[in-house]
C-alpha atoms as an extended CHARMM CRD file, in Angstrom:
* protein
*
       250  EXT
         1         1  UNK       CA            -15.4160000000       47.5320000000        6.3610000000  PROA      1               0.0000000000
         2         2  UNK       CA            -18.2950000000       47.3710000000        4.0490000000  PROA      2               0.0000000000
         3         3  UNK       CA            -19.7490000000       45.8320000000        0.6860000000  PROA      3               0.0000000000
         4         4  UNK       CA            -17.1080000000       47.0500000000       -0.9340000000  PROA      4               0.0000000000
         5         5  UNK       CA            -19.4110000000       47.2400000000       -3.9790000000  PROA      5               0.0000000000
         6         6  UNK       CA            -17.5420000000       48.6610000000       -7.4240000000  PROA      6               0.0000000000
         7         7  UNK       CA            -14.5060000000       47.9290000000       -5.1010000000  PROA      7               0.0000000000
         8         8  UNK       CA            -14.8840000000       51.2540000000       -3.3620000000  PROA      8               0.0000000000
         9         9  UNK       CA            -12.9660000000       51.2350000000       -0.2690000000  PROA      9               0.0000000000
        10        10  UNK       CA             -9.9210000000       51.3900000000       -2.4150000000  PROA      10              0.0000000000
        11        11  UNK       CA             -8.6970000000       47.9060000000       -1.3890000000  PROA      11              0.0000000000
        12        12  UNK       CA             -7.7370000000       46.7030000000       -4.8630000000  PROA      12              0.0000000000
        13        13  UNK       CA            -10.4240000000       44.2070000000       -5.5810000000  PROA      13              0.0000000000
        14        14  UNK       CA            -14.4710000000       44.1460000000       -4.9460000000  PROA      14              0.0000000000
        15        15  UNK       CA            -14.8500000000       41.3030000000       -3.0040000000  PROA      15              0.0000000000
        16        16  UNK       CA            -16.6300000000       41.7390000000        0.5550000000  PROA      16              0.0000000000
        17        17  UNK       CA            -14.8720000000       42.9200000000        3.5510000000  PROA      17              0.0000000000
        18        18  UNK       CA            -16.2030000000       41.8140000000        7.6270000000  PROA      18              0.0000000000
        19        19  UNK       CA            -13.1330000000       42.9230000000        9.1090000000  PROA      19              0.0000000000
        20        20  UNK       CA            -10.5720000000       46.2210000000        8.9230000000  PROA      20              0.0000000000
        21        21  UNK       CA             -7.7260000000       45.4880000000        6.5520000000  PROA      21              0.0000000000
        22        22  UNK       CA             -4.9580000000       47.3460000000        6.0440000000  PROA      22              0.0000000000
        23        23  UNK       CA             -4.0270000000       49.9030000000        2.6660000000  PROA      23              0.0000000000
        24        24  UNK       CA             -0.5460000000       49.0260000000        1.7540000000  PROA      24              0.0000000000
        25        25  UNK       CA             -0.5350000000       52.0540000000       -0.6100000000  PROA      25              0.0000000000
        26        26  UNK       CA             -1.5870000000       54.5530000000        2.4150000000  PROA      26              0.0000000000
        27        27  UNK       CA              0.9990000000       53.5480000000        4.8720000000  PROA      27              0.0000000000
        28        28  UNK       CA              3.6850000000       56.0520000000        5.6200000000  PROA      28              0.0000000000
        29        29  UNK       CA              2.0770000000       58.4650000000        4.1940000000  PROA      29              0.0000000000
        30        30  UNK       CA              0.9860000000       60.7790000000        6.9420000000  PROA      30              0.0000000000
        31        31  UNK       CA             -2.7010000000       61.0520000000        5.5680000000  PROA      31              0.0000000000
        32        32  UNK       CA             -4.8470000000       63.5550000000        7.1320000000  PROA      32              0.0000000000
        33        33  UNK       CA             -8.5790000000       63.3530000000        5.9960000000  PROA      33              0.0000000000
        34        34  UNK       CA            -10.6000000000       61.3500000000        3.7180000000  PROA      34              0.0000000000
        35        35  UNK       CA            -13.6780000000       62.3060000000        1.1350000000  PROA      35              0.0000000000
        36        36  UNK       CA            -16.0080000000       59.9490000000       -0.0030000000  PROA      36              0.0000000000
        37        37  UNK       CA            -17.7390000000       59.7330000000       -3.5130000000  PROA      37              0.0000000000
        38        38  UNK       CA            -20.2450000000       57.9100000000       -4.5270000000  PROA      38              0.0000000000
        39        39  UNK       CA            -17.8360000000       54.9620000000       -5.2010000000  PROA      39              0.0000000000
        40        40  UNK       CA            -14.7640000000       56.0580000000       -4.7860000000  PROA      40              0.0000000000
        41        41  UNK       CA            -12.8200000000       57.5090000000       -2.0870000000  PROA      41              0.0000000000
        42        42  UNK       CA            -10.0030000000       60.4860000000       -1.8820000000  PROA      42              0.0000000000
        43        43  UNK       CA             -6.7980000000       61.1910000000        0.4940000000  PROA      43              0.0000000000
        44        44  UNK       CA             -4.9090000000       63.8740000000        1.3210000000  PROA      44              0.0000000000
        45        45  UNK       CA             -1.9720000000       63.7540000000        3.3180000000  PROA      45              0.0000000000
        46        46  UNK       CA              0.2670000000       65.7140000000        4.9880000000  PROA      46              0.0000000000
        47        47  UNK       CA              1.7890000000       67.8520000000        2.3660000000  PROA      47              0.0000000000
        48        48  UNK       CA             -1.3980000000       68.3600000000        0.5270000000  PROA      48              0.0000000000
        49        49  UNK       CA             -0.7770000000       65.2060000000       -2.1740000000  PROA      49              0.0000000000
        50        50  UNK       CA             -3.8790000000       63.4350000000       -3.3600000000  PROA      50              0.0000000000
        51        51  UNK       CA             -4.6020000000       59.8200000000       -3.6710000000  PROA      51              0.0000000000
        52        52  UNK       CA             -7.7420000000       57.9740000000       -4.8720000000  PROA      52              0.0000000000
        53        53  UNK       CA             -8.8930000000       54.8390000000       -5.1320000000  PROA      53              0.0000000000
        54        54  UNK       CA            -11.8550000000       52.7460000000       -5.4580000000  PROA      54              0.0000000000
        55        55  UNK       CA            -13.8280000000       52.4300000000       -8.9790000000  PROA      55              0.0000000000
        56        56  UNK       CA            -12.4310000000       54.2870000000      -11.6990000000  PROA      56              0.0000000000
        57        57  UNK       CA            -14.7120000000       53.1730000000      -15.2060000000  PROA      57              0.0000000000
        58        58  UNK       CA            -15.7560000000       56.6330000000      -15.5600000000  PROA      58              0.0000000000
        59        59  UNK       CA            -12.3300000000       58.5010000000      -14.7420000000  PROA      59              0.0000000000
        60        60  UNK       CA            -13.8710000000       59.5190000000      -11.6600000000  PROA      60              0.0000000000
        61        61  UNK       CA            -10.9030000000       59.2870000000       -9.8690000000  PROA      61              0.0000000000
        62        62  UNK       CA             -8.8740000000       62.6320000000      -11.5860000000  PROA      62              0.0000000000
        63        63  UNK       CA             -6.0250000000       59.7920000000      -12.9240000000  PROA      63              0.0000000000
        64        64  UNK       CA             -5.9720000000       57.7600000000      -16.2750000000  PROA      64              0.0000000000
        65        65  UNK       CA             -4.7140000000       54.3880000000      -14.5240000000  PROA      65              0.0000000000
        66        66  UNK       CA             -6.3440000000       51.5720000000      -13.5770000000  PROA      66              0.0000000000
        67        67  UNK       CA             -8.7000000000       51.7240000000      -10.6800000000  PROA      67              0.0000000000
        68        68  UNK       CA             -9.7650000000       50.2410000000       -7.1370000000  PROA      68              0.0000000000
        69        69  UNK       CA             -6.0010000000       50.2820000000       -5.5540000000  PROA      69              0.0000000000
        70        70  UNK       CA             -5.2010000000       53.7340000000       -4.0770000000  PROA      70              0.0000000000
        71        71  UNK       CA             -2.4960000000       55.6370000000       -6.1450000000  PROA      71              0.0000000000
        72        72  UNK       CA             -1.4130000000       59.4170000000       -6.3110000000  PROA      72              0.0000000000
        73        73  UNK       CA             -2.8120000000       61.5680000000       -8.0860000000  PROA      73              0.0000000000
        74        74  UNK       CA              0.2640000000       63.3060000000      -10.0860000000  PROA      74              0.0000000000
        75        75  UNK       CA             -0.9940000000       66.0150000000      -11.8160000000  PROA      75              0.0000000000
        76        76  UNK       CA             -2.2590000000       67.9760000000       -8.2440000000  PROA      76              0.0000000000
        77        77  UNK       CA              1.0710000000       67.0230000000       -7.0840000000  PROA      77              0.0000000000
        78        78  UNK       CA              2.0600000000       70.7330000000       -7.2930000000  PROA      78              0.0000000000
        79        79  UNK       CA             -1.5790000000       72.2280000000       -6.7050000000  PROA      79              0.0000000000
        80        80  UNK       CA             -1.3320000000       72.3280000000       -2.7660000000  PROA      80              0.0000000000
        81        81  UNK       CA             -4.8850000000       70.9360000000       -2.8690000000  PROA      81              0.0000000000
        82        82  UNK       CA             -6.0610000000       71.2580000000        0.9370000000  PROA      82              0.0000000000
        83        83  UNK       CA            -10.0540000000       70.8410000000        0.3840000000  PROA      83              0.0000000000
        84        84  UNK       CA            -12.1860000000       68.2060000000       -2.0380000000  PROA      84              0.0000000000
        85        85  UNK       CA            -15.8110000000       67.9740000000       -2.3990000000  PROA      85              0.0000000000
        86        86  UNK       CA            -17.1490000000       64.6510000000       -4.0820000000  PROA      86              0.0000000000
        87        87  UNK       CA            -20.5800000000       64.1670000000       -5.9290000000  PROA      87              0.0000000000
        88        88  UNK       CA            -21.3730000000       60.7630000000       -7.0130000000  PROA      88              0.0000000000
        89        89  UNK       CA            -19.0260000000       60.4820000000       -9.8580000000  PROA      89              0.0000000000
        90        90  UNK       CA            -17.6210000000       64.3190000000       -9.8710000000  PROA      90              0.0000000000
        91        91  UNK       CA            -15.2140000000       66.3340000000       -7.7750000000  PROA      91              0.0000000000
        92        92  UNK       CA            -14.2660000000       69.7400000000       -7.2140000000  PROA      92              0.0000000000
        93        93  UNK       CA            -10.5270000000       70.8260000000       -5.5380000000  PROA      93              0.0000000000
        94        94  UNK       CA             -9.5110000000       73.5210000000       -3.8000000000  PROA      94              0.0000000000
        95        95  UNK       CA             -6.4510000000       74.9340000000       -3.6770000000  PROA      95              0.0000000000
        96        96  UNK       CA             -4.9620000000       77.1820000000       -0.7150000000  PROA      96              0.0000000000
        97        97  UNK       CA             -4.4890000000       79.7800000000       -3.0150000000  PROA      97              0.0000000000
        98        98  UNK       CA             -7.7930000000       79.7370000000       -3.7120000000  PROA      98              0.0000000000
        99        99  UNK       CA             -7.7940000000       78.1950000000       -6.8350000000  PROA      99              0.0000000000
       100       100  UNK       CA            -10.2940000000       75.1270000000       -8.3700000000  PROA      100             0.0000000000
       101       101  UNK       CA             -9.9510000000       72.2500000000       -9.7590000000  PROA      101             0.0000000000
       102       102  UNK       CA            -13.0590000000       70.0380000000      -11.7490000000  PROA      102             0.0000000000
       103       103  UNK       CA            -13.5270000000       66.6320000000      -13.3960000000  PROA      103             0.0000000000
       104       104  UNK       CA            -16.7430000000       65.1090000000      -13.8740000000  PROA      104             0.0000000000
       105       105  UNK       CA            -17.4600000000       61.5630000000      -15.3460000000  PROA      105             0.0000000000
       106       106  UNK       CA            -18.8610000000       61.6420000000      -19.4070000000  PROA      106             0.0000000000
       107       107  UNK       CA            -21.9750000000       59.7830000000      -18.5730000000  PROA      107             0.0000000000
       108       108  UNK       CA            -22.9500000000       62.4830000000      -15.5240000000  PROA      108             0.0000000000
       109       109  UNK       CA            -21.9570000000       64.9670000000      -17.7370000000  PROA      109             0.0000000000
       110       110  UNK       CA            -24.2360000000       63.5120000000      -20.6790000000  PROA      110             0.0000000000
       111       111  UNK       CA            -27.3000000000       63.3460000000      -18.7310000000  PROA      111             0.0000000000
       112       112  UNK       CA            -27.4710000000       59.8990000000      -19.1890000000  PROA      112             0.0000000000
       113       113  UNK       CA            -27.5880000000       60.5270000000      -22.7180000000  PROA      113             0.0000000000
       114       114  UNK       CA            -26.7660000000       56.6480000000      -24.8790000000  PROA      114             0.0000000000
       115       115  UNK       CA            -26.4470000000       55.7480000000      -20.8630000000  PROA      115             0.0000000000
       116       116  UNK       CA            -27.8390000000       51.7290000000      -21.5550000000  PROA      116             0.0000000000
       117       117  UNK       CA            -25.6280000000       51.1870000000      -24.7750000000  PROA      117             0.0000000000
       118       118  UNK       CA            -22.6200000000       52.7200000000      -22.8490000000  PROA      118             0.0000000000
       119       119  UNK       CA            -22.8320000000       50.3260000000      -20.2090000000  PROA      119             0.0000000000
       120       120  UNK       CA            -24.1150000000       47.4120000000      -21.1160000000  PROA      120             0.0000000000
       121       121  UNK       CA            -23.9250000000       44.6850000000      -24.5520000000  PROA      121             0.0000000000
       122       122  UNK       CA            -27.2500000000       43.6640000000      -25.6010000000  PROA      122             0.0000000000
       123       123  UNK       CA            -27.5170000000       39.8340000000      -26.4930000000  PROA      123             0.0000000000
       124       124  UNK       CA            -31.1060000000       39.0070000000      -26.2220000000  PROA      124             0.0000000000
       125       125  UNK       CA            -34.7340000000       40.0300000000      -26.1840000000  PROA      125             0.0000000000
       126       126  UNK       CA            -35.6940000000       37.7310000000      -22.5160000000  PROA      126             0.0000000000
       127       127  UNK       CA            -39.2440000000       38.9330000000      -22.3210000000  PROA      127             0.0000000000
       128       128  UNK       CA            -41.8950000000       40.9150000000      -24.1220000000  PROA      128             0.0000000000
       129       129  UNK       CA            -45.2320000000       42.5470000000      -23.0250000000  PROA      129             0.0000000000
       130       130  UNK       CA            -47.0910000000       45.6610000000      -21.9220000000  PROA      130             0.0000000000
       131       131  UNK       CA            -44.7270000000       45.8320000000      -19.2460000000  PROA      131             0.0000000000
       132       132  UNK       CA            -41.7930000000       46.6290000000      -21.8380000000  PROA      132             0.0000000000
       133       133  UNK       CA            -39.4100000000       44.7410000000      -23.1120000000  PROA      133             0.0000000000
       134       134  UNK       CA            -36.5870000000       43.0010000000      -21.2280000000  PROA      134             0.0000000000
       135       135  UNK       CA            -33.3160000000       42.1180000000      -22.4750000000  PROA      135             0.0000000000
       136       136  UNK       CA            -30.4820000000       39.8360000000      -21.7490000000  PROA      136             0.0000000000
       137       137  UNK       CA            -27.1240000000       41.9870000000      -21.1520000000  PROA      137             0.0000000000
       138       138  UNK       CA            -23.5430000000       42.3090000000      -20.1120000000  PROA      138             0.0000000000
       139       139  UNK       CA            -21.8440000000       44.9040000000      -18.5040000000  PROA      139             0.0000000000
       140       140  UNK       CA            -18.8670000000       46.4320000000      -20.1600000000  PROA      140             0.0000000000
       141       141  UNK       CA            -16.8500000000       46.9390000000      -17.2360000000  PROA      141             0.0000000000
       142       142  UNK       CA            -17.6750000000       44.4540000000      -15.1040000000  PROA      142             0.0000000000
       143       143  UNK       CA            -18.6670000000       41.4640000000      -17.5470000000  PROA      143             0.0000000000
       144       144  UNK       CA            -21.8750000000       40.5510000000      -15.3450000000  PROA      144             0.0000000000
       145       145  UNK       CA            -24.9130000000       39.3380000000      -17.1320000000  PROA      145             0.0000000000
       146       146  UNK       CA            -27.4450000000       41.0960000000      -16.2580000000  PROA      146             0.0000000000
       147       147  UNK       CA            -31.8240000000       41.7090000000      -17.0160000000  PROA      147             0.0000000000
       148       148  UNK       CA            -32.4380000000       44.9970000000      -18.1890000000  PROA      148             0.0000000000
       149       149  UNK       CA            -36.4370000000       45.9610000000      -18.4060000000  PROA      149             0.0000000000
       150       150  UNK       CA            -37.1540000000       48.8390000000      -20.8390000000  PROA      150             0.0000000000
       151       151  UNK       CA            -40.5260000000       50.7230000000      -20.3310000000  PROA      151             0.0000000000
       152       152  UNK       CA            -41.5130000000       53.4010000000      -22.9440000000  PROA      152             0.0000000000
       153       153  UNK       CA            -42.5310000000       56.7330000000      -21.0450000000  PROA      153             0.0000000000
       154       154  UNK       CA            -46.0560000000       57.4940000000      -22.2880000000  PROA      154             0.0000000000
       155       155  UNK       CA            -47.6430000000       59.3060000000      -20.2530000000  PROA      155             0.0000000000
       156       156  UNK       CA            -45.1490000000       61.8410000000      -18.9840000000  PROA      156             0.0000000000
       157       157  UNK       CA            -47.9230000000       63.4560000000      -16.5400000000  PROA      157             0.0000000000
       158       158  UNK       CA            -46.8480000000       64.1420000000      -12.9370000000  PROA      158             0.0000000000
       159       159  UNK       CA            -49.4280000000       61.1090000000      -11.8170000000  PROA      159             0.0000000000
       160       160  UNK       CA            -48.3710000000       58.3600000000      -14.0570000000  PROA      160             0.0000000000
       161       161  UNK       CA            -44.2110000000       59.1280000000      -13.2510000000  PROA      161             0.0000000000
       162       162  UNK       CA            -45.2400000000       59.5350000000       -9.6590000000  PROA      162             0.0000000000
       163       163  UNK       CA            -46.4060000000       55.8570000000       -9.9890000000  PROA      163             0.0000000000
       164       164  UNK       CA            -43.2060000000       54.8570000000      -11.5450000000  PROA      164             0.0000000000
       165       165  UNK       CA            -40.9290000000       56.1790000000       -9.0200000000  PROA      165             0.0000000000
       166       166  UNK       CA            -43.2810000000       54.8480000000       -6.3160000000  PROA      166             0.0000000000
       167       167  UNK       CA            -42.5750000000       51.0430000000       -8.5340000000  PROA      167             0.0000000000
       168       168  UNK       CA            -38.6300000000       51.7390000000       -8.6930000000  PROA      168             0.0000000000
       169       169  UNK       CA            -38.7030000000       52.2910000000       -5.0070000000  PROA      169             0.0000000000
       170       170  UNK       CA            -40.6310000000       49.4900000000       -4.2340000000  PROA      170             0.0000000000
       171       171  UNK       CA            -38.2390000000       47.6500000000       -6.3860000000  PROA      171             0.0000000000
       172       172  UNK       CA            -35.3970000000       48.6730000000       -3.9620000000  PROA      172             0.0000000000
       173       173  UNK       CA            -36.6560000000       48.3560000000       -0.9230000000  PROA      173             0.0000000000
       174       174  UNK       CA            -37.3370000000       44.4850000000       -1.7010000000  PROA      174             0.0000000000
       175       175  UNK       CA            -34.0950000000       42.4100000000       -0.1950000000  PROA      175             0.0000000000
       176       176  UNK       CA            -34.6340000000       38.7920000000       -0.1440000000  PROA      176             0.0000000000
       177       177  UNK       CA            -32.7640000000       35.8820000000       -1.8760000000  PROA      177             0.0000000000
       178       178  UNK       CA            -36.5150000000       34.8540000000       -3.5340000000  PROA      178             0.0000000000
       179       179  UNK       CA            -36.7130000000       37.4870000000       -5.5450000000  PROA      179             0.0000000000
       180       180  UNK       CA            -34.7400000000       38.7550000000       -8.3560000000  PROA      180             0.0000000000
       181       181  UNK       CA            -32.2780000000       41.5970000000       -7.0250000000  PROA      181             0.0000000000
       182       182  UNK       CA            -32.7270000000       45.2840000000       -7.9370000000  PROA      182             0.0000000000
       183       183  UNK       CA            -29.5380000000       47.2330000000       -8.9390000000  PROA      183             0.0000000000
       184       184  UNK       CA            -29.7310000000       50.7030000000      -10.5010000000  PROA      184             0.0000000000
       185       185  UNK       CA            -32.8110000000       52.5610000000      -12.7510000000  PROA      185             0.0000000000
       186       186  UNK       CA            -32.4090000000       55.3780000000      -14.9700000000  PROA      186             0.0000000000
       187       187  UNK       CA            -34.3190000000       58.1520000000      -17.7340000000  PROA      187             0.0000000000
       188       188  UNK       CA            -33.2990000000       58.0550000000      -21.2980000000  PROA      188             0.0000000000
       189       189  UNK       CA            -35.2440000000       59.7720000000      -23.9180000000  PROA      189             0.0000000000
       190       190  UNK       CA            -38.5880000000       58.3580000000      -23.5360000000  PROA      190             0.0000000000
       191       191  UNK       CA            -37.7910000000       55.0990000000      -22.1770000000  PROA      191             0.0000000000
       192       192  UNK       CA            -36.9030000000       54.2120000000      -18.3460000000  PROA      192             0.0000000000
       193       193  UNK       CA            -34.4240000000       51.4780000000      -17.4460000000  PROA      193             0.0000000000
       194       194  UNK       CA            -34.2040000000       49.4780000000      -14.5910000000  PROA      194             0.0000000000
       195       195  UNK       CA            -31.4990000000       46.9000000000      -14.0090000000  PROA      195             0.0000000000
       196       196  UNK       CA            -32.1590000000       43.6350000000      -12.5220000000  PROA      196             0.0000000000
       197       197  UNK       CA            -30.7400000000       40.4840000000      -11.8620000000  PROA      197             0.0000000000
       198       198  UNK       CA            -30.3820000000       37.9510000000      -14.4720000000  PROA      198             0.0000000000
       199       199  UNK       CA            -32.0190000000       34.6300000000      -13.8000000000  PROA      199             0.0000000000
       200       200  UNK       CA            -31.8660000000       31.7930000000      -16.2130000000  PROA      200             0.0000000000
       201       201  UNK       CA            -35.2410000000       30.0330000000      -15.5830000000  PROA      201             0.0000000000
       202       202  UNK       CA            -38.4430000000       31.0140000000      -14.1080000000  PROA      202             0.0000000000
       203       203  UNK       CA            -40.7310000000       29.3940000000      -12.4800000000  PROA      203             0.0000000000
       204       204  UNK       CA            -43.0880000000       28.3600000000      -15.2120000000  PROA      204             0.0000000000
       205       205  UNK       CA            -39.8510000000       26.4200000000      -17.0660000000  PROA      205             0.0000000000
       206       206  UNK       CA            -39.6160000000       24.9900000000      -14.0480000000  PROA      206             0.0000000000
       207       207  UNK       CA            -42.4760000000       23.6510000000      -13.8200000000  PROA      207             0.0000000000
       208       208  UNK       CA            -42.4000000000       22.0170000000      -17.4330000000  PROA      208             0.0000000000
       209       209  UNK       CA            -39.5980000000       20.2990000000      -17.3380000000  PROA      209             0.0000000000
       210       210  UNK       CA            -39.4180000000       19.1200000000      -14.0310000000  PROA      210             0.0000000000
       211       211  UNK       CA            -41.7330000000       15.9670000000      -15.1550000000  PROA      211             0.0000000000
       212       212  UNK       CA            -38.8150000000       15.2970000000      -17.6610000000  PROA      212             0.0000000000
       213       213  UNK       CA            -35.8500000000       15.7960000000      -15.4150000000  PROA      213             0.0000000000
       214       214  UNK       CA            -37.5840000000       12.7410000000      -12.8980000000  PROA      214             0.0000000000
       215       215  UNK       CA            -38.2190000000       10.9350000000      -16.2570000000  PROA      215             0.0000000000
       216       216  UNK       CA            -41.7980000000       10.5080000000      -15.2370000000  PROA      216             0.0000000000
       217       217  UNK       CA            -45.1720000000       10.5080000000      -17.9640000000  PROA      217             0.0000000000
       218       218  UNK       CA            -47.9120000000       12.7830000000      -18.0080000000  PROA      218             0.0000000000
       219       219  UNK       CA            -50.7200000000       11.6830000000      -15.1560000000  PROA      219             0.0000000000
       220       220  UNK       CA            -48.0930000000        9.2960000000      -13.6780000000  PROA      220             0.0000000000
       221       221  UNK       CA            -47.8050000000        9.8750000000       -9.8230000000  PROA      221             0.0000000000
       222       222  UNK       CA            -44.5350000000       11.9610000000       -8.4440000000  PROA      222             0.0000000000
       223       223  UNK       CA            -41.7060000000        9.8130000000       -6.3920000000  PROA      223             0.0000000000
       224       224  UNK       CA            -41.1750000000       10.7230000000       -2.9230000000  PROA      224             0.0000000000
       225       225  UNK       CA            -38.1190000000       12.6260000000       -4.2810000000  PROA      225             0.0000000000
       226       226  UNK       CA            -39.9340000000       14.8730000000       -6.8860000000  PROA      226             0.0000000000
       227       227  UNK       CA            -42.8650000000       15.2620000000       -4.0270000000  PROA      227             0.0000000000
       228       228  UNK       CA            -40.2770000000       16.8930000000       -1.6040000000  PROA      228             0.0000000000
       229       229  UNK       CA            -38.2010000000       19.0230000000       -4.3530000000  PROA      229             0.0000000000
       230       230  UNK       CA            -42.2780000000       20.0970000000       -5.4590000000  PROA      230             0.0000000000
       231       231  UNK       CA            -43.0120000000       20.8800000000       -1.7520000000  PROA      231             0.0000000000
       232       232  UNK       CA            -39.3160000000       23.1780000000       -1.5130000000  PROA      232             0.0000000000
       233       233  UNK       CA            -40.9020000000       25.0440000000       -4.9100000000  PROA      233             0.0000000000
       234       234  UNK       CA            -43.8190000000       25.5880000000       -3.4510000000  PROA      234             0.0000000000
       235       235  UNK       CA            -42.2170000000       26.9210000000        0.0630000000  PROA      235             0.0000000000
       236       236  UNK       CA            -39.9640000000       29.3490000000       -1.9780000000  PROA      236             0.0000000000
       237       237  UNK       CA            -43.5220000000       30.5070000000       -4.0650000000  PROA      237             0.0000000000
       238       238  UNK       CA            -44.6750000000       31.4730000000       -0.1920000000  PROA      238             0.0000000000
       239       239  UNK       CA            -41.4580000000       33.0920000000        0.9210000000  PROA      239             0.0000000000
       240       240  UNK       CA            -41.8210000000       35.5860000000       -2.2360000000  PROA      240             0.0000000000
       241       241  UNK       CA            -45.0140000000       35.9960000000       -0.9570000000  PROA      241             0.0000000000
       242       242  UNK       CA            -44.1760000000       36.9750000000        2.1170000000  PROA      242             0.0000000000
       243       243  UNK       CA            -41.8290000000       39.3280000000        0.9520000000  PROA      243             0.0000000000
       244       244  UNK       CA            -44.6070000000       41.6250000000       -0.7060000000  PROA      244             0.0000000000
       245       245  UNK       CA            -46.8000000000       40.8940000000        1.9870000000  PROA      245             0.0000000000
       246       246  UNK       CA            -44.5970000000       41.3820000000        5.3740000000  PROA      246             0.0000000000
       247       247  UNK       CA            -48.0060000000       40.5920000000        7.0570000000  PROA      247             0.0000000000
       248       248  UNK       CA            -48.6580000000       37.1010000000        5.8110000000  PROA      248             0.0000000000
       249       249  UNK       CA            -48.1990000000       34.2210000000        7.9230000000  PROA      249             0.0000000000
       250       250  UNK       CA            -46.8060000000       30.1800000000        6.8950000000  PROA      250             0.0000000000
């Protein structure tokens, strides 16, 4: 049971998951211990045979075929594998004769190195300040659009990146449904990334062409109806508010 996020309990798809379900794939097959990675999970059964499952966009499950389902992994079929060790997208495999076994993913192994144009397809410039810039993406494995912020590293003293971490954490602590979601951050070169949720409006479009959408003139008053939609803005302003401020009362 779990998120299932990156479809990592090796169910077959990514969708969420409230209640035990059963892995066709594992039945019958006399497993004996599992090892998790960061997003993907390992078997071994009772002969010493290895099956993963769970996401695979990075090979990190030791097998060229398509992820998330559980399948064996062939080429340790005659390894007698008996211990693995997982990282978060790297494994290492022991054998009983004392023998071991690596793989590693190309991006871990690359230091992040062309990390953002690896993952993601740039379509637009969203936003543009001393903050950085932020750009409209989509994942190429996943096919989510997504916000990515991009802040030039300046200042590489231990004070100013101390601040930045502090930020990024912040940034991931924050769990509410009023404020845009925080996903992953990462170095490259001189620039940090941090991936957000993509949101099509903000609040300032919002507020411009709401007068429009009521078909209503400049200075004219609001109808009940906008007045109540106005008052649910404004409610949603204070509950990402409150959000910063844990403290701060209606």
């Amino acid at each position: 049971m779990g998120s299932n996020a990156w479809g990592c309990l090796g169910l077959g798809h990514k969708n969420e998951v409230k209640t035990p379900q059963i892995i066709p794939q594992l039945c019958n097959q006399r497993i004996q211990r599992f090892m998790n990675g960061g997003d993907f999970v390992f078997a071994i059964n009772h002969v010493n045979h290895v099956f993963s499952g769970g996401n695979n966009w990075v090979k990190q499950l030791g097998r060229h075929t398509k992820g998330l389902g559980f399948e064996i992994i062939s080429e340790l079929n005659d390894k007698n594998i008996t211990q693995i060790c997982c990282g978060t997208n790297h494994s290492l495999a022991l054998t009983t004769n004392g023998q071991v076994y690596a793989w590693v993913s190309k991006f871990e192994n690359k230091s992040f190195e062309n990390h953002y144009q690896n993952l993601f397809e740039e379509l637009s410039p969203i936003g543009l300040g001393g903050f950085g810039t932020v750009f409209k993406v989509k994942h190429r494995f996943d096919e989510h659009i997504y916000a990515v912020k991009r802040v030039q590293l300046k200042d590489s003293s231990d004070k100013n990146m101390n601040r930045i971490l502090k930020e990024v954490k912040n940034l991931g602590k924050v769990r509410s449904e009023y404020v845009v979601q925080y996903y992953n951050s990462w170095p490259e070169t001189n620039f940090l990334y941090i991936q957000m949720e993509f949101c099509s409006e903000n609040l300032r479009n919002i507020l411009e062409i709401k007068p429009k959408v009521f078909d209503r003139d400049l200075g004219e008053a609001m109808s009940s109806y906008e007045y109540f939609i106005s008052c649910e803005i404004f409610r949603q302003i204070l509950e990402i508010l409150k959000t910063f401020t844990p403290g701060m009362r209606h």
